[in-house]
C-alpha positions as CSV (number, residue, x, y, z in Angstrom):
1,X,0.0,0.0,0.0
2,X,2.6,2.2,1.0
3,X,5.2,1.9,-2.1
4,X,9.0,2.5,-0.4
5,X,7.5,4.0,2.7
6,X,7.1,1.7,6.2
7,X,3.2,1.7,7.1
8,X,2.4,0.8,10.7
9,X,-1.0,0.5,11.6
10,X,-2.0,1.8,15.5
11,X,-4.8,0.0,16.9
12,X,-6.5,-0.8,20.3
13,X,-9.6,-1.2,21.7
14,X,-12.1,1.7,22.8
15,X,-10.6,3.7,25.4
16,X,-7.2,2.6,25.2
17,X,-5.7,6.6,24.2
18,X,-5.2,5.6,20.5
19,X,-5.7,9.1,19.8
20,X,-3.5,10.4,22.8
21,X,-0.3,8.1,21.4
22,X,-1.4,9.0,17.9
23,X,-0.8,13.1,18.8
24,X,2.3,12.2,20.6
25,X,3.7,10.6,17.3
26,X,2.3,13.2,15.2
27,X,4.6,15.6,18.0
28,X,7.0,14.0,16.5
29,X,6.9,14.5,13.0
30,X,5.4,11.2,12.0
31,X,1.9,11.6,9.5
32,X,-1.0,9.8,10.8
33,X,-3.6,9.3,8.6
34,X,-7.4,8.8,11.4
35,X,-10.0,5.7,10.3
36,X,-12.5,7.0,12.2
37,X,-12.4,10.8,11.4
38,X,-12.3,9.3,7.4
39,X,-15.6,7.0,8.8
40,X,-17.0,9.9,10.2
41,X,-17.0,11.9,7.0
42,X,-18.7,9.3,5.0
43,X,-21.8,9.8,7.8
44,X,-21.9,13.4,6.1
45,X,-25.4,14.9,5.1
46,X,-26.3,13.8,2.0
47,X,-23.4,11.6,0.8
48,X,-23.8,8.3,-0.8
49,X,-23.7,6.6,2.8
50,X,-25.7,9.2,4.6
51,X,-28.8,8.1,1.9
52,X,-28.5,4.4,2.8
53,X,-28.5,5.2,6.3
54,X,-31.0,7.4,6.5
55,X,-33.3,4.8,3.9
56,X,-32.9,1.6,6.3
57,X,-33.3,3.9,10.2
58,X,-35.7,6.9,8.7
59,X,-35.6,10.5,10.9
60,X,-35.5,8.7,14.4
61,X,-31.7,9.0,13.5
62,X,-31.2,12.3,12.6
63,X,-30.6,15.5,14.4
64,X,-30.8,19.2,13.0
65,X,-29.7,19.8,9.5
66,X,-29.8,16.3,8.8
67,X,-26.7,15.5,10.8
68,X,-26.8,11.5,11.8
69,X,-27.6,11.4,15.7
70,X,-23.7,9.2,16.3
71,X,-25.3,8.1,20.0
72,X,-28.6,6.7,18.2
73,X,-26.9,4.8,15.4
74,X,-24.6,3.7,18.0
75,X,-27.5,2.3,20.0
76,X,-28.9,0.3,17.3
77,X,-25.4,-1.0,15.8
78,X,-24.3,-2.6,19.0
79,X,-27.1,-4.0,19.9
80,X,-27.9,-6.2,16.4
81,X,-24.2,-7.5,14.5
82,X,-26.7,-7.4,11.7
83,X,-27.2,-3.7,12.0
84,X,-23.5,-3.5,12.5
85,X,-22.6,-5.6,10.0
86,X,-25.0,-3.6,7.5
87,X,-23.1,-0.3,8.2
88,X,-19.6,-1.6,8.1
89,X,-20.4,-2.5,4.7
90,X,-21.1,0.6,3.7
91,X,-18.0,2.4,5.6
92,X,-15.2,0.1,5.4
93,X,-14.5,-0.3,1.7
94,X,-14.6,3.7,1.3
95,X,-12.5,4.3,4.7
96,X,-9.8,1.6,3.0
97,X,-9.7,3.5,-0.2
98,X,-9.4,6.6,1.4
99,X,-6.5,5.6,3.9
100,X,-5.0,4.5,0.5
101,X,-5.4,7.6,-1.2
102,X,-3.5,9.5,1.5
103,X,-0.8,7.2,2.0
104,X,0.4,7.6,-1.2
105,X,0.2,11.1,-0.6
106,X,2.2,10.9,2.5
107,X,5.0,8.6,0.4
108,X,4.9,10.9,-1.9
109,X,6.5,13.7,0.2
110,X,9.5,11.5,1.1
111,X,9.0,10.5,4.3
112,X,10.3,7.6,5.8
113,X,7.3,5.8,7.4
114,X,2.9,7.0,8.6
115,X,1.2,5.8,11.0
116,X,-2.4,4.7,10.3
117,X,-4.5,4.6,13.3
118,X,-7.7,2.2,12.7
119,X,-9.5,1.2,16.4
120,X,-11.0,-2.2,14.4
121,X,-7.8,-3.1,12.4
122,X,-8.1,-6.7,13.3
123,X,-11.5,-7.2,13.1
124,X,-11.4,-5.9,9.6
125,X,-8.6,-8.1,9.1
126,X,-6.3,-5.5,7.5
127,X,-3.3,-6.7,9.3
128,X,-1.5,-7.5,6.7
129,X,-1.5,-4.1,4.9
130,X,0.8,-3.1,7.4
131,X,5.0,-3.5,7.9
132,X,3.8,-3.9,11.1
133,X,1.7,-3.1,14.1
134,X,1.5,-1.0,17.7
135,X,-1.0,-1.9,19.8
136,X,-2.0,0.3,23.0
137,X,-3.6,-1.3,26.0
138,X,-4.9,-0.4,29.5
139,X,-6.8,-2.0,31.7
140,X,-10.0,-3.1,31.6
141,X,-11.3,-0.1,34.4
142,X,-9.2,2.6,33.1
143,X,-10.8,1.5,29.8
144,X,-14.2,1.0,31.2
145,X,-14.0,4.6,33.1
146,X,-12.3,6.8,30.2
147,X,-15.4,5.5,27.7
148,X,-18.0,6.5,30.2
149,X,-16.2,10.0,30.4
150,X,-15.2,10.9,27.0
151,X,-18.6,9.3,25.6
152,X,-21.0,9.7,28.6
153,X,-22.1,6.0,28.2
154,X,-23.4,3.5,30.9
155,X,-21.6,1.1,32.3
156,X,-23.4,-1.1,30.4
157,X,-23.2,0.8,27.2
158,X,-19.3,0.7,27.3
159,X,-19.2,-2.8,28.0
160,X,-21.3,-3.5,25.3
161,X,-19.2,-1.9,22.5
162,X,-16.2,-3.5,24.4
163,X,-17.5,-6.8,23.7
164,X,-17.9,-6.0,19.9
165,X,-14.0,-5.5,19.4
166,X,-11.7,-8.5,19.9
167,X,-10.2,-9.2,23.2
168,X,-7.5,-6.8,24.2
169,X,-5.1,-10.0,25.0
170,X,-5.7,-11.0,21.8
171,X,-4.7,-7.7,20.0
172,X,-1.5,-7.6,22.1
173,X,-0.2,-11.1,21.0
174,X,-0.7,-10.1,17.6
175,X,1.1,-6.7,17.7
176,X,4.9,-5.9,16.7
177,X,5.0,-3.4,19.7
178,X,2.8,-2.5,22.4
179,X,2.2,0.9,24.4
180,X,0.8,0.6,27.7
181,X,-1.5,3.5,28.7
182,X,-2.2,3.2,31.9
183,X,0.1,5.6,33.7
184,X,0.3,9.2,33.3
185,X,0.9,11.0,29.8
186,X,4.8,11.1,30.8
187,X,4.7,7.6,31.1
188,X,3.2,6.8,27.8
189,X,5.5,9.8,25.8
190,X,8.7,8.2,27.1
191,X,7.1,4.6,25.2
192,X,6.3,6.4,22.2
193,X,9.5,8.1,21.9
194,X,11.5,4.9,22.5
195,X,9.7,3.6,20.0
196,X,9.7,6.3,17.9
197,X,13.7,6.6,18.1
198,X,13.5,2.9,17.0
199,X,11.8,3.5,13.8
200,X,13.7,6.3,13.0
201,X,17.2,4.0,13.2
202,X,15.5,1.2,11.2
203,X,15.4,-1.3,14.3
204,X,11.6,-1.2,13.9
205,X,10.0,-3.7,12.8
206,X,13.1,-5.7,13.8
């Protein structure tokens, strides 16, 4: 996918701080290229995947403008696979073609490696379009509590789109490297520049 240039793929389950080692990598020069800001732009009103939405859940989804109501497709997605399954279709061939698009972009410009950060890279099964891959992890309470703040779910409500993503252990076995988030943001810059100062010198992947 990525011609010359190393791709690694970033990846965790919900809550984990994707995002936060994603910015700290970005602090560092390295291009990262978001799945899920790509995903949300295909929810758009009136683009080709809006209409489908909209045609199989009607207004009950919808807030003002015509913007899709995130928390109320979210509701219905995780509590049917079928629903879930129905959206992904829609999404994930678009999001891969786009993340395509702006890695050659990114090689383009000469630079030595991108990240792409993609919450559900395993479950897509994209693996393998990646040199390798850096998994973050936390535990399951600090992942449980930073859900229920950033998204304002339920207990139950975060557990529930927990359960939809493959188990954390399993993630971790398959990764190249791993970041663990669970201490403060010092804790998780020093990992990220470690890891960082390994790519740069080629001993990543090793």
């Amino acid at each position: 996918m990525a011609m010359n240039m190393l791709l690694f793929g970033l990846t965790g389950n919900i809550g984990t701080g994707k995002s936060t080692v994603a910015w700290m990598f970005e602090e560092l020069g390295v291009p990262v290229i978001y799945a899920d800001k790509i995903a949300h732009e295909t929810l758009s009103p009136h683009t080709a995947i809006w209409e489908n939405v909209f045609k199989r859940y009607g207004k009950n989804i919808l807030l003002e403008d015509g913007i899709i109501d995130r928390g109320e497709l979210a509701k219905i997605i995780f509590k049917d696979p079928a629903e879930r399954k129905f959206l992904e279709s829609l999404i994930h061939p678009y999001v891969r073609s786009e993340i395509a698009h702006n890695v050659a972009k990114i090689a383009k410009g000469g630079y030595p490696f991108a990240i792409v950060e993609i919450p559900l890279l395993f479950e897509v099964g994209w693996e393998r379009e990646f040199d390798a891959i850096i998994a973050v992890t936390c535990s399951e309470q600090m992942e449980i509590e930073r859900c229920r703040k950033k998204f304002s779910l339920t207990h139950e409500e975060v557990v529930q789109r927990i359960s939809a993503q493959h188990p954390q252990n399993q993630k971790l076995k398959s990764a190249d490297a791993v970041i663990e988030n669970d201490g403060s943001i010092e804790e998780t810059k020093v990992q990220v520049e470690r890891l960082y100062h390994h790519m740069v010198s080629g001993k990543f992947p090793g």
